[in-house]
C-alpha positions as CSV (number, residue, x, y, z in Angstrom):
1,X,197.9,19.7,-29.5
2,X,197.3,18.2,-33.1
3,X,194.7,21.2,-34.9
4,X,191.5,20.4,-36.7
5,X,193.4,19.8,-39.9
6,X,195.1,17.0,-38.1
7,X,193.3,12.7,-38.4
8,X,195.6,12.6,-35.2
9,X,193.6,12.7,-32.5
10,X,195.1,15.0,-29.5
11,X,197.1,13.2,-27.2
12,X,195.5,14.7,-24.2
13,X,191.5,13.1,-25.3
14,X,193.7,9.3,-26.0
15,X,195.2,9.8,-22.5
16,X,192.5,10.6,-20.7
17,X,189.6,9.3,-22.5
18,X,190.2,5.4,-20.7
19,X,188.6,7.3,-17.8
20,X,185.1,6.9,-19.3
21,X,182.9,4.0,-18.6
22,X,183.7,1.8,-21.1
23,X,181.6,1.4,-23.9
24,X,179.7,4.7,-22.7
25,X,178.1,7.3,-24.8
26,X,180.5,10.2,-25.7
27,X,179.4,13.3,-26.9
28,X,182.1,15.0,-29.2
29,X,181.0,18.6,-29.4
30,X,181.8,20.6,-32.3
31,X,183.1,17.6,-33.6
32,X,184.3,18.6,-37.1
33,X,185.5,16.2,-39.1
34,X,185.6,13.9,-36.5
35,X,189.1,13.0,-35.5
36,X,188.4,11.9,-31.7
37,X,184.4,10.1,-32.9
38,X,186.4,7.6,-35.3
39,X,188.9,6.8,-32.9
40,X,186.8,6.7,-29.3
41,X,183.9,4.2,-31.1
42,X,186.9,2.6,-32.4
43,X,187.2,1.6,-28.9
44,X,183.5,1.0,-28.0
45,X,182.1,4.1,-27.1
46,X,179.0,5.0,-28.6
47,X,179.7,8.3,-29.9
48,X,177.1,11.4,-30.8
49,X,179.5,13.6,-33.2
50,X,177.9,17.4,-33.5
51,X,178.7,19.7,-35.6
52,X,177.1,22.9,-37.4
53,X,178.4,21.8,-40.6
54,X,177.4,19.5,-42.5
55,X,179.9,18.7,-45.2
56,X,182.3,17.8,-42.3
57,X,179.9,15.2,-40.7
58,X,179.5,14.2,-44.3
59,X,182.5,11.6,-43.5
60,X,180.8,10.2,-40.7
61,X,177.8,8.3,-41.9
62,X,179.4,5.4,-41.8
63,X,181.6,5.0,-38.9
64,X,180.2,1.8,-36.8
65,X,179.4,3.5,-33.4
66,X,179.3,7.2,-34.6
67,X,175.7,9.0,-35.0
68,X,176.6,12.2,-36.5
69,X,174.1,15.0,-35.9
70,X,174.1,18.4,-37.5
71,X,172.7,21.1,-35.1
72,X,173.7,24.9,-34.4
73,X,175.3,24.8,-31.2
74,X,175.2,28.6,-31.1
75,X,172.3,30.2,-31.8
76,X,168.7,28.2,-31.4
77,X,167.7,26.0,-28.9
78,X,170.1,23.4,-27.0
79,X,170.3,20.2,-28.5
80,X,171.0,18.3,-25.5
81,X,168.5,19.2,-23.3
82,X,167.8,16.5,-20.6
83,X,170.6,14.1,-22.7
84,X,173.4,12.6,-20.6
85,X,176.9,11.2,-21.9
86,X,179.4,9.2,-20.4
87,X,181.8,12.0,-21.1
88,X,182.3,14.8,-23.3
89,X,185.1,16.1,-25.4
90,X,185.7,19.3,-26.9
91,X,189.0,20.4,-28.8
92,X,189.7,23.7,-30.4
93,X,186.5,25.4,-29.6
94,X,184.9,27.8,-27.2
95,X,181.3,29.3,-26.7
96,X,180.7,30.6,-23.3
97,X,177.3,31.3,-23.5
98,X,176.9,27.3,-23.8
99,X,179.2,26.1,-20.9
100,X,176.6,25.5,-18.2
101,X,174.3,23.9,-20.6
102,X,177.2,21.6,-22.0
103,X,178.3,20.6,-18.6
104,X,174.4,19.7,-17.2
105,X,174.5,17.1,-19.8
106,X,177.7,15.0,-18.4
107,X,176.2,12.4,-16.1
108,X,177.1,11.6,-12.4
109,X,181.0,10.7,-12.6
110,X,181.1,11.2,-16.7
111,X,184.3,12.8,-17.7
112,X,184.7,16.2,-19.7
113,X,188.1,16.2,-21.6
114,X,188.3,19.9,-23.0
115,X,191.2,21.4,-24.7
116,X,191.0,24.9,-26.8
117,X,193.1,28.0,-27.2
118,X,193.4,30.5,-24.6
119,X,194.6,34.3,-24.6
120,X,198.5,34.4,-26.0
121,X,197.7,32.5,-28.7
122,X,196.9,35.9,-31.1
123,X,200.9,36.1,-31.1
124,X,200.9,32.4,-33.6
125,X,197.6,33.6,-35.8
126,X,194.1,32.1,-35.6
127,X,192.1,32.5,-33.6
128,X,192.7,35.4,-32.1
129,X,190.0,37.2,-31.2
130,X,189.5,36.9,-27.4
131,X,186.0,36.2,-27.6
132,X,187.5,32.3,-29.0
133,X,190.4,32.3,-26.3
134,X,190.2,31.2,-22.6
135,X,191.2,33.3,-19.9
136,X,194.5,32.0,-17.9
137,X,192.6,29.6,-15.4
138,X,189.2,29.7,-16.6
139,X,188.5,26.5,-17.2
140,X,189.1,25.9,-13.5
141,X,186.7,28.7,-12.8
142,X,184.1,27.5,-14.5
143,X,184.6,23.6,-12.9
144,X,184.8,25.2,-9.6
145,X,181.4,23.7,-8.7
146,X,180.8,20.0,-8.9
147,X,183.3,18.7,-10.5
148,X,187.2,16.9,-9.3
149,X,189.4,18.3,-11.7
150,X,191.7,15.5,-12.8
151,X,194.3,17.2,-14.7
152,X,195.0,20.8,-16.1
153,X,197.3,22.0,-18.1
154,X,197.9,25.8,-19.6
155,X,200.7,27.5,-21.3
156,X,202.9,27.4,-24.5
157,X,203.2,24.1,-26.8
158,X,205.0,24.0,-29.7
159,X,203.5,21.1,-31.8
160,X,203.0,20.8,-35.5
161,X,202.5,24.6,-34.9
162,X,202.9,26.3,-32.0
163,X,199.8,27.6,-29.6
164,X,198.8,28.5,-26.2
165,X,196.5,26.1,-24.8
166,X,194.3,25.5,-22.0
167,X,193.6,22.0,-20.9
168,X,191.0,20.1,-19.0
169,X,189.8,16.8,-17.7
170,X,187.6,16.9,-15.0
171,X,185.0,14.1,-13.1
172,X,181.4,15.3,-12.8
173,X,180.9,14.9,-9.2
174,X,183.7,14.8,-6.2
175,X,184.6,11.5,-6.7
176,X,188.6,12.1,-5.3
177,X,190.4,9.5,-6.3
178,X,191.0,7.7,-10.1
179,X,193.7,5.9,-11.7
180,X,195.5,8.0,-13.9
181,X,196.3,6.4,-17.8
């Protein structure tokens, strides 16, 4: 798993992202600087990049195919209310309090491709408090209900550092069968 500091997009969004309707819209939550917007319109999604910060979207105002919007995804009303996307993806962050809301906007069949950190990961630094950090299976949990899950993943990963990871993509819908990238 590459970390926000990375341009590398993380291997497990460029694997599983060909599962998306081409040239859907893609919502990149918490987005950034916008490592996985550049490279999924790069390949002809239409991509809505969100982020809190503003400086970070800064680079994004010119990216054919990304809209960048700035919006508190934590406190306020949800953004996204009655929007659908194509799929979402989500790397290296977690609010719970938003998980339901996040998955009503993925449309009938729309892929979610989520990858954060999950409980371990205090032992190799940030973050570290628990209230940022999955719960071993949890992402299943929460999936339970209307979704196939496609592929999961959690454990251990040494990469450019190492982390513990939890790892997601799931269909919206029970749709059984997909080809795999």
């Amino acid at each position: 798993m590459e970390h926000a500091a990375s341009p590398a997009p993380s291997a497990w969004v460029t694997r599983f992202a060909p599962l998306v309707r081409a040239g859907g819209r893609v919502l990149d939550l918490a987005c950034g600087g916008g490592r996985h917007a550049r490279w999924l319109a790069a390949r002809g999604y239409a991509v809505e990049a969100v982020d809190r910060d503003a400086a970070a979207l800064a680079g994004l105002r010119d990216v054919p195919g990304v809209t960048p919007r700035q919006a508190e995804l934590e406190d306020g009303p949800w953004p996204y209310v009655g929007a659908r996307f194509d799929g979402i993806v989500v790397t290296n962050y977690l609010y719970r309090p938003r998980f339901a809301e996040l998955l009503a906007c993925l449309a009938p069949d729309g892929v979610l491709i989520y990858e954060t950190f999950m409980l371990g990961n205090e032992r190799f630094g940030k973050p570290s408090n628990p209230d940022f950090l999955l719960r071993p299976g949890e992402l299943l949990e929460r999936l339970a209900e209307g979704c196939s899950i496609v592929a999961f993943e959690q454990g251990e990963i040494t990469a450019s550092r190492p982390a513990v990871v939890q790892r997601v993509c799931a269909l919206r819908g029970t749709r059984q069968v997909v080809k795999l990238p």
